[in-house]
N, C-alpha and C positions, 0 to 999 in steps of 0.2 A: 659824446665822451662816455668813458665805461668806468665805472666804480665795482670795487670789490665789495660787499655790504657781508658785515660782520654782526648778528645778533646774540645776547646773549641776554638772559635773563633769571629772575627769581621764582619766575610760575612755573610750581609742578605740575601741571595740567598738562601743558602744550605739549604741541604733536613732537618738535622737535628743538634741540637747544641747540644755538651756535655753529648755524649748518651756514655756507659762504656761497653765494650767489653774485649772478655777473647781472646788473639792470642798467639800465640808459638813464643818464640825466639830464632833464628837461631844462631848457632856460624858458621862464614864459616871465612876460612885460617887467626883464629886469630882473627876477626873482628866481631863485634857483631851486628847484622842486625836484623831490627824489621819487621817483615813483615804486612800487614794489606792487610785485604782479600777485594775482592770486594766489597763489601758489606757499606764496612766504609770507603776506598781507593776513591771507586766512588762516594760518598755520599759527597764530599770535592764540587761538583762542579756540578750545574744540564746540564750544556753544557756538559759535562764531562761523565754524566753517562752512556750515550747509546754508545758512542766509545770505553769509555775503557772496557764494558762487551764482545764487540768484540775481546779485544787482546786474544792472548793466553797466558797461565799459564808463570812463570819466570822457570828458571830451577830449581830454589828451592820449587818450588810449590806454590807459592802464587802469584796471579793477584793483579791488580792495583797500590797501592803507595807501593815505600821500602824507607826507612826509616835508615838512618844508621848512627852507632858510631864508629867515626874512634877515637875513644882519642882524638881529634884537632889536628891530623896529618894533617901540613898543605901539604902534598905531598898529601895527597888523595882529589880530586873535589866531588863535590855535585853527590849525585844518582840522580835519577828518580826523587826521591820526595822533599827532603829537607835536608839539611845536619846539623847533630845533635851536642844540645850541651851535653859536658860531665859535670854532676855531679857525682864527684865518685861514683862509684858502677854504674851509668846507668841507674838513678833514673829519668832522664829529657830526651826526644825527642822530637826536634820542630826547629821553624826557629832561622836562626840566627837573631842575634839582630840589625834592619835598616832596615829590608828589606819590612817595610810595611807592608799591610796585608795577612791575608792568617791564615793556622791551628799555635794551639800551641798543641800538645801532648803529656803527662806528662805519662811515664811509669813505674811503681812501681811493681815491682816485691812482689805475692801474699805469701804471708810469710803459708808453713806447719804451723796448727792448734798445737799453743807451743812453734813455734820459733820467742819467743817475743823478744829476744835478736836483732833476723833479723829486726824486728817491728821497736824497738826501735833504730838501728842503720839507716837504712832507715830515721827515722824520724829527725835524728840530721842531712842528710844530707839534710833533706826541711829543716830543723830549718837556716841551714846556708845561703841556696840559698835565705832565704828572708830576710837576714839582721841581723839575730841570731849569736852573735859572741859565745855563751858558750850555753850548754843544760844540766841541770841533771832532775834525776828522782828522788824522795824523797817518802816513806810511806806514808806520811802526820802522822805521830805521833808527835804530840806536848802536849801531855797533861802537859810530864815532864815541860815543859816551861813556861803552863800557872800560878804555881805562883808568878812569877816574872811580869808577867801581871798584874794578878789582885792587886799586891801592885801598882806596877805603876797609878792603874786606885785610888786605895783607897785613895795617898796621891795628889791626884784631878792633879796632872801635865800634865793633858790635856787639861788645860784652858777649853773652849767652844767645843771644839770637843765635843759636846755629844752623839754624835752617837761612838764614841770610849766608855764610860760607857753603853749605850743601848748593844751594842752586846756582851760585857763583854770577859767571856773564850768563846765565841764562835767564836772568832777569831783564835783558838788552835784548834779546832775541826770541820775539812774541811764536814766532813760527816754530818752536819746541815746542810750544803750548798748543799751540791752532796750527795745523800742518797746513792748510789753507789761506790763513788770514794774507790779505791784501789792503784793508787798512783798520786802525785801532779809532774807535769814536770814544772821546773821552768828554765827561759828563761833570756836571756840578751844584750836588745838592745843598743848599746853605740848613745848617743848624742852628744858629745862637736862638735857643729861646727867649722869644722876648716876656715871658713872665719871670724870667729867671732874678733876686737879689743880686744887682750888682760884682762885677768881680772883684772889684776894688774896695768895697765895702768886706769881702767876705776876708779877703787875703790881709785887710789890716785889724780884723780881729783876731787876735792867736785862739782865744776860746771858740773859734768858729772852726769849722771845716772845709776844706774847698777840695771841691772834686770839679776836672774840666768841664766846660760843662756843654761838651759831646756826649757826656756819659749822665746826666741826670735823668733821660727818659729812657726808651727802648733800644735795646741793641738795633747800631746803624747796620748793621752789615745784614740784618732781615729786612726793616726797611726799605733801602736803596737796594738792593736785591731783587727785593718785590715789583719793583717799578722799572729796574732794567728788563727786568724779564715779559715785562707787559710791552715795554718797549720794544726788544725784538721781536714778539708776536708782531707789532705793526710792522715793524721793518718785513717780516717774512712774508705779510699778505701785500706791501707794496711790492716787495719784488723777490717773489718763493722761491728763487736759486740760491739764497743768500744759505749760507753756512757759518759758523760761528758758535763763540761762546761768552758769557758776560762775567764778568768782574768786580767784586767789591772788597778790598784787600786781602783776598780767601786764596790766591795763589801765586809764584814767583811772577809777579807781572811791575814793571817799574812805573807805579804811578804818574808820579812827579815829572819823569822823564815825557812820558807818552803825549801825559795833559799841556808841556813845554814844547814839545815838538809841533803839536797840532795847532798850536796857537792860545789854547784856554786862556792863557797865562803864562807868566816867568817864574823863575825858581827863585825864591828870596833866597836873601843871607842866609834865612835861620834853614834855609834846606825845605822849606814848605812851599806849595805853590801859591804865587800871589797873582790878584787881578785888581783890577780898577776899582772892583765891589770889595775888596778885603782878602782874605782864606777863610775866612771860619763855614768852609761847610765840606762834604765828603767827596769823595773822588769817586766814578765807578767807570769800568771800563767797556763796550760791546763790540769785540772785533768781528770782522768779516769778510767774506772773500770777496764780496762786492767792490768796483775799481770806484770809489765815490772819487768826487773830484776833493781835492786835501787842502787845508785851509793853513794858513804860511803864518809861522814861528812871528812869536812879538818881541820889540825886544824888551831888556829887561827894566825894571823905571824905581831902582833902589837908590839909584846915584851914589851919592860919596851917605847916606844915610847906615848909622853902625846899632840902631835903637836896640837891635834884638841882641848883637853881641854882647851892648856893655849890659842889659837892663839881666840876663839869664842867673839865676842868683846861683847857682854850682862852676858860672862859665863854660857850660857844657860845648860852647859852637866855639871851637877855639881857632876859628878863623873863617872869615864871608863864604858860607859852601863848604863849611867842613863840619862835623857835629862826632863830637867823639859819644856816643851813645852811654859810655860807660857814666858817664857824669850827669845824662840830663833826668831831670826828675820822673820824666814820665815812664822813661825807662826805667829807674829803681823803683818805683813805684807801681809797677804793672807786669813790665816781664823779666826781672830780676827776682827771681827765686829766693836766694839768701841771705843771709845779713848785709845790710845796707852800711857798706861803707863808712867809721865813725867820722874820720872826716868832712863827710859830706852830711850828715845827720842834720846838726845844726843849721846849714844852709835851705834845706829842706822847709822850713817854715811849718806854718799849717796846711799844707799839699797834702792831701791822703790820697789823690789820686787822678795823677796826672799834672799836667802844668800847661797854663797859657801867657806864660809871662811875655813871651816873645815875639805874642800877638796884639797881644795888648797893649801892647807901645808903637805898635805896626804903626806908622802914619797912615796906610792904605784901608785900614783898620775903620777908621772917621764912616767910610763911606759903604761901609757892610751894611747890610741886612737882617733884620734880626724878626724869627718865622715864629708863627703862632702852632706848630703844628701840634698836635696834639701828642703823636708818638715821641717828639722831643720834649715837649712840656716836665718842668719838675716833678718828681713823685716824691712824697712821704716827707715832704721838706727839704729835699738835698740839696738846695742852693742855699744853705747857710743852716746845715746840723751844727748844732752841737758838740763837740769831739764827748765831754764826757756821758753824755748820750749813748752817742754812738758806740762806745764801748763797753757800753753795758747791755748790748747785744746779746744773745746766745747765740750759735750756728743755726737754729731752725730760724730766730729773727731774720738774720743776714741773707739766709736764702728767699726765704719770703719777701723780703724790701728787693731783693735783687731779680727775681725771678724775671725772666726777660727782657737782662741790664747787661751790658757789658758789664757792668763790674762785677759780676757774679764769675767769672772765669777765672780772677786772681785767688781768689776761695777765703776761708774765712781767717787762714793763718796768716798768709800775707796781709790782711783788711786789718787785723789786732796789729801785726808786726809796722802798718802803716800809722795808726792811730797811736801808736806807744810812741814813736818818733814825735807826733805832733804834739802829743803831750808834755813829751823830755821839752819838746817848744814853747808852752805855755808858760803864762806868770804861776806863780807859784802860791798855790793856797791849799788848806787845807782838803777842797774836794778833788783837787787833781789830786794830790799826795797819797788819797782815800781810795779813788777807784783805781790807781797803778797796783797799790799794795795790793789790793783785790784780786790781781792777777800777778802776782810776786810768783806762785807757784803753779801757773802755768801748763798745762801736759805740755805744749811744744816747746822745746828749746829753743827755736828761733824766737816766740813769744817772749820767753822768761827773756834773754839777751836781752832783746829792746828795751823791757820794762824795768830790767836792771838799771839798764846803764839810765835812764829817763828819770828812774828816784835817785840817783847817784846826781843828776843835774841839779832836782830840787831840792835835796840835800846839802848840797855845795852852799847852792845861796842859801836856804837857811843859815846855814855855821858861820857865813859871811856877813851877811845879813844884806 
């Protein structure tokens, strides 16, 4: 059997970084041993190279470093070189994890020209290894879908999104995007930080803040970025004709659609994709002209269940699959530019940004996951600021707390214009009252607006009492 062997490492020494090599791997009594010739064994180390050309051959014919997969049998000690870890099938050789520097070797097994099945099973087990809880493949056929698009886009429920009317049905038709693509693999990374304060806890405090909490740590769209793109590297050394490009809601690409087709999951009520583990994590896409074989549509397991309709406090989903955008929080709250609708103000709650109401009632929701990841982990307290805190911000605070945050894209006028809303929301005391007037005069007008109408609420019940 032939493996592709991929090194790459941290020593500035070595002769060469991440040069890919074709070696033979050995089965001896059971145990799967990787051999690596001279050549690339000695090239780890330039101290190294002229002694070990010296030794003689192993018994199994290969000189230099071996390499080997014992299953994580802990009865068997480290070989010669470095003792390997197992990703099923034997898709990973390298060091273990602690032990500093040194090689990492990634062995993929070179799939017969056709055995894309191998390809693709290969490739869900890097999907896993990098944080990928679910993997399918899909056609990318969506034309059937795009009518239901283009009404959505006609009866304008996309607010301001205008780049959602610019690319129109081409959101249904991946082959605008990828002239090649032959099928779309769509991907699922879960978020809920599990150090995260409570959502329920946060949202029945009004003096509290709540921001989704997708957005408490680093922007996902680098994140899962980072990992699809490591991900197509393996796909390209399993099989190097692949062509393609990855996705992480960066261009007209119909998520929801793609990850429904392929099977991930079904499309809830609330318009989000649901699986068996819940929604709470990110979608990314890596198409390609490779013919994988395509894993078949589930169907959908909402039944007569209406949770996300009634629980949406603007009623933004005004009917199972339909979401008039204009209304739902995440949208006034993120890519609505201007004044936020007074009617809709009050409903708003303590939301500064974003909303997960509609998941959090999810039934499916129970059976989610909730990750330790560090680049999700809260920062600076954001699962459960403050509001009057938090608006006693300046703009160099806000950029600094935000600095490689999604929420740092809404900028600091929207971030005030959001936090004046949740305070028009709060009970009424004397330190609300304190820090609005604080910003009574405002440079931006969209500010002063909010924080008008906001002491104009706590004014009212004062005179009422």
């Amino acid at each position: 059997m032939r493996l592709h062997i991929f090194v790459e490492t941290d020593r500035k020494e070595l002769l060469w970084v991440g040069k890919t090599v074709a070696v033979e791997m050995i089965n001896r009594d059971g145990q799967l041993r990787v051999g690596l010739n001279q050549g690339v064994g000695g090239a780890f180390d330039r101290a190294a190279v002229a002694q070990r050309s010296k030794q003689p051959p192993h018994k199994g014919g290969f000189a230099g470093t071996e390499l080997t997969n014992e299953k994580d049998d802990p009865t068997v000690g480290p070989k010669r070189g470095q003792r390997c870890r197992s990703l099923a099938g034997s898709s990973f050789v390298g060091k273990e994890p602690g032990t500093g520097g040194g090689v990492v070797v990634h062995a993929h097994p070179i799939q017969p020209q056709g055995d894309w099945g191998g390809v693709k099973e290969a490739l869900r087990r890097a999907a896993a290894a990098l944080g990928f809880t679910a993997m399918a493949v899909g056609d990318g056929q969506l034309e059937h879908e795009e009518p239901h698009l283009l009404a959505w886009l006609a009866a304008g429920c996309y607010g301001e999104m205008d780049y959602m009317a610019k690319w129109g049905g081409d959101r249904a038709r991946v082959r605008r995007l990828v002239p090649e693509a032959q099928r779309v693999i769509s991907l699922f990374f879960p978020y809920w930080p599990a150090e995260a304060t409570a959502a329920e806890v946060v949202l029945t405090d009004p003096a509290l803040g709540y921001l989704s909490r997708y957005a408490l740590g680093r922007d996902y769209h680098k994140v899962v970025r980072e990992r699809l793109k490591r991900l197509e590297e393996t796909l390209q050394r399993l099989a190097p004709s692949h062509q393609g490009r990855v996705f992480v809601d960066s261009a007209p690409i119909w998520e929801v659609a793609h990850a429904a087709r392929a099977g991930l999951g079904w499309r809830g009520k609330h318009t989000l994709l649901l699986t068996r583990h819940g929604s709470y994590g990110f979608l990314g896409e890596l198409v390609t002209n490779l013919p994988l074989p395509v894993d078949e549509p589930v169907p959908a397991h909402c039944g007569r269940c209406t949770r996300c309709l009634t629980c949406c406090p603007t009623q933004a989903i005004v009917a199972p699959y339909q979401l008039d955008a204009r209304r739902c929080i995440s949208y006034l709250t993120i890519e609505h530019r201007g004044p936020i609708p007074e009617p809709l103000r009050p409903l708003i709650g303590n939301r500064i940004y974003g909303c997960d109401d509609c998941q959090l009632v999810c039934p499916w929701n129970r059976f989610a996951q909730t990750v330790s990841h560090p680049a999700f982990a809260p920062r600076h307290g954001l699962d459960a600021p403050a509001l009057i805190e938090l608006f006693g911000w300046d703009e160099v605070t806000f950029l600094d707390r935000f600095a490689g945050s999604a929420v740092r894209r809404i900028g600091y006028e929207r971030w005030l214009r959001n936090l004046a809303v949740a305070l028009g929301n709060a009970p009424t005391t004397p330190e609300v009252v304190a820090v609005l007037s604080n910003r009574r005069d405002d440079a931006s007008p969209l500010v002063r607006e909010h924080v008008a109408w906001a002491l104009a609420r706590h004014h009212e019940r004062q005179r009422t009492g």
